[in-house]
VOLUM-980457 format. One line per 3 residues: number of its first residue (from 1); their letters; for each residue x, y, z of N, C-alpha, C, O. Coordinates in Angstrom, 1 decimal, padded with zeros to 4 digits. Layout:
<atoms>
NUM	A	X:Y:Z:X:Y:Z:X:Y:Z:X:Y:Z ~ ...
</atoms>
This chain:
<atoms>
1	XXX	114.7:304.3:167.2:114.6:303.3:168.3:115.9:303.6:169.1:117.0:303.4:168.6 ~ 115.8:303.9:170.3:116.6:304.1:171.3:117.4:302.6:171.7:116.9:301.5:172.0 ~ 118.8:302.9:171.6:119.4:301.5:171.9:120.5:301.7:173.4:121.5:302.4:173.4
4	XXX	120.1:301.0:174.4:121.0:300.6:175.1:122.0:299.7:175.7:121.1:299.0:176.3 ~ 122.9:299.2:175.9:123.8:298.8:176.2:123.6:298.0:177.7:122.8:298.3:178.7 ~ 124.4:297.0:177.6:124.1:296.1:178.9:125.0:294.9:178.7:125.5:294.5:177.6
7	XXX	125.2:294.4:180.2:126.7:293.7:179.8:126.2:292.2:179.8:125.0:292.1:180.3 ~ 126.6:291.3:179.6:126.1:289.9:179.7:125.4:289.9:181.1:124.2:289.6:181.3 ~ 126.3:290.2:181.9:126.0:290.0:183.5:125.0:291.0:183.7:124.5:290.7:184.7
10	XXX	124.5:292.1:183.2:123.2:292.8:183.5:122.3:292.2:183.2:121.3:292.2:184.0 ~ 122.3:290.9:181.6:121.4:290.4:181.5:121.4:289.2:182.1:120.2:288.9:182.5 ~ 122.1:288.4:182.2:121.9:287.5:183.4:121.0:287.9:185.0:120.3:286.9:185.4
13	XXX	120.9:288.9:185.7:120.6:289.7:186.5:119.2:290.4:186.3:118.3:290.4:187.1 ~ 119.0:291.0:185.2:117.7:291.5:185.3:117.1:291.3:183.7:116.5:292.3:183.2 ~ 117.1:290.2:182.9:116.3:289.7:182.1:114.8:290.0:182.1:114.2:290.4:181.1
16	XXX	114.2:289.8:183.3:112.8:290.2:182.5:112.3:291.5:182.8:111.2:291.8:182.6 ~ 113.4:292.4:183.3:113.3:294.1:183.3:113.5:294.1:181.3:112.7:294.3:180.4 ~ 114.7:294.0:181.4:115.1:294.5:179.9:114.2:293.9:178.8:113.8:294.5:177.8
19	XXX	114.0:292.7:179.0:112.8:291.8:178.1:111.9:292.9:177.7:111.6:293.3:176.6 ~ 111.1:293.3:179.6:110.1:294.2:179.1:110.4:295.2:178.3:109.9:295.3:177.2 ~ 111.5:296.3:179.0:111.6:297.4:177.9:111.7:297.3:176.4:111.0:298.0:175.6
22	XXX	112.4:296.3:176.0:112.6:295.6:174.9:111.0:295.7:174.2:110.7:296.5:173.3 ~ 110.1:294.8:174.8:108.9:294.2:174.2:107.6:295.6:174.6:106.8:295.8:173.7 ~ 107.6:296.2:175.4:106.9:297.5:175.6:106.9:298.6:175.5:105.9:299.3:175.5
25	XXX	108.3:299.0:175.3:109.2:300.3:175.7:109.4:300.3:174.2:109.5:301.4:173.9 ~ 109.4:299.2:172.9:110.6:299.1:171.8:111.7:299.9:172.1:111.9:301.0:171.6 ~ 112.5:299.3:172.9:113.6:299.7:173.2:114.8:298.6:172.7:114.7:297.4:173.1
28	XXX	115.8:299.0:172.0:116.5:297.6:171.3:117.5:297.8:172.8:117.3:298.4:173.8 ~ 118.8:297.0:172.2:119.5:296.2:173.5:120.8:295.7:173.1:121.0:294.5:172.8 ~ 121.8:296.8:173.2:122.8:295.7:172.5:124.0:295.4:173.8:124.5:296.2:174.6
31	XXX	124.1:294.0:173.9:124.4:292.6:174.6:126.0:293.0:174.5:126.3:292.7:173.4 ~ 126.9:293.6:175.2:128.2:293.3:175.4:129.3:292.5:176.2:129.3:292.4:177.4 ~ 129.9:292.1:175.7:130.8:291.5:176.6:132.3:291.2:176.5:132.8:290.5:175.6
34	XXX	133.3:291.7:177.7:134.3:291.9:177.3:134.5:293.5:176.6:135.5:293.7:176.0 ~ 133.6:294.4:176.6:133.7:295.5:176.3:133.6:295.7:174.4:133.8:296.7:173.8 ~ 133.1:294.4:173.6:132.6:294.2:172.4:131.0:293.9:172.4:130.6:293.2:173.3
37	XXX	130.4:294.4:171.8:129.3:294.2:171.2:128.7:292.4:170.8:128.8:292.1:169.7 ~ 128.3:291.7:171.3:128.0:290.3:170.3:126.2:290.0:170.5:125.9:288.8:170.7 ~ 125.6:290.4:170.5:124.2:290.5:170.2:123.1:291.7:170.2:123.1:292.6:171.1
40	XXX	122.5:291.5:169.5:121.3:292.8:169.8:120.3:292.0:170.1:119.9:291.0:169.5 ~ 119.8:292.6:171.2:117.8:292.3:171.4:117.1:293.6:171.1:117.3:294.7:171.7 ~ 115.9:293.1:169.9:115.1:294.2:169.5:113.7:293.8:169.8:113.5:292.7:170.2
43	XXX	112.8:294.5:169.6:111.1:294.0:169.4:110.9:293.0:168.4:111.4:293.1:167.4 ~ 110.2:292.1:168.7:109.6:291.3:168.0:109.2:291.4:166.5:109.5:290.7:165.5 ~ 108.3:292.7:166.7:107.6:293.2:165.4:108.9:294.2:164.7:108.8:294.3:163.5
46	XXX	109.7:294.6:165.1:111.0:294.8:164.5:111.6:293.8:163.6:111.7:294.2:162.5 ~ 111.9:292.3:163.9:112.5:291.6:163.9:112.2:291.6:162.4:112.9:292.0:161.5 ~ 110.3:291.0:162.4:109.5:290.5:161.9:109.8:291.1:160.6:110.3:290.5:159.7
49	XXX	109.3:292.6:160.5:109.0:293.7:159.5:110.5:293.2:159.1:110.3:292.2:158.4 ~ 111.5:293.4:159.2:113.1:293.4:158.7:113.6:292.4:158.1:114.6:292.5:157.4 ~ 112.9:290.9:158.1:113.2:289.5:158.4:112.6:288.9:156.9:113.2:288.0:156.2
52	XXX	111.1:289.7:156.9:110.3:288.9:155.9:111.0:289.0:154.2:110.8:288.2:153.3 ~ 111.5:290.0:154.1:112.8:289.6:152.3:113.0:288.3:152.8:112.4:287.2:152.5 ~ 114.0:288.5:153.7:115.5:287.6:153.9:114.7:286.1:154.1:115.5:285.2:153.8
55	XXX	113.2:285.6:154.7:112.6:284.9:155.2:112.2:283.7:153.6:112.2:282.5:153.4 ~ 112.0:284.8:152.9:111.3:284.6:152.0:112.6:284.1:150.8:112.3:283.0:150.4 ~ 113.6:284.3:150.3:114.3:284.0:149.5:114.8:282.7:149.2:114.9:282.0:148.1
58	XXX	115.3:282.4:150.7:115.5:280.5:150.8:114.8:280.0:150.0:115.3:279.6:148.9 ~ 113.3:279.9:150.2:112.6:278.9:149.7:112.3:279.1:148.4:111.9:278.1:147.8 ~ 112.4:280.2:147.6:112.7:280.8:145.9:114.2:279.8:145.5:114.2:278.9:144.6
61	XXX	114.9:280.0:146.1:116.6:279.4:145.9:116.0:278.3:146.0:115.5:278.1:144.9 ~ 115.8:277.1:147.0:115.1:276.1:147.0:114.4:275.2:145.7:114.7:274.0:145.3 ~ 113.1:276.2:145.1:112.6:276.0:144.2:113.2:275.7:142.9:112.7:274.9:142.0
64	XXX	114.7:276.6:142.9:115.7:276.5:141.6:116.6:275.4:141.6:117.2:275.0:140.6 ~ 116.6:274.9:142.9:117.4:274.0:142.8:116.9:272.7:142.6:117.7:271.8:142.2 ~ 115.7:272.5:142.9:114.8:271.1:142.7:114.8:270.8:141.2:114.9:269.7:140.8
67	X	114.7:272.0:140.5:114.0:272.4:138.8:115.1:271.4:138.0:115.0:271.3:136.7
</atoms>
């Protein structure tokens, strides 16, 4: 996955350009500002596939703690 670079103020400015690339293109997006890095935007179904461990454990932990 191809990642580019964009500064707050690019995305302020052209959000539903990069949105699209983002959501059609799967093109990730990392959000800089001040010349540091502070967010990435990826695809959806990225997110999703990467998410579902980490999604899932809370509610295991949860379960242990009620017991």
């Amino acid at each position: 996955m191809e990642t580019r670079t964009y500064t707050t103020i690019d995305l302020r400015k052209a959000m539903g350009e990069i949105l699209d690339r983002t959501r059609i293109a799967g093109e990730a997006a990392a959000i800089t500002r001040k010349g540091r890095t502070v967010a990435y935007l990826v695809p959806a179904e990225w997110f999703e596939q990467h998410q579902q461990p980490t999604a899932q454990q809370p509610a295991s932990d949860a379960g242990r703690d009620a017991a």
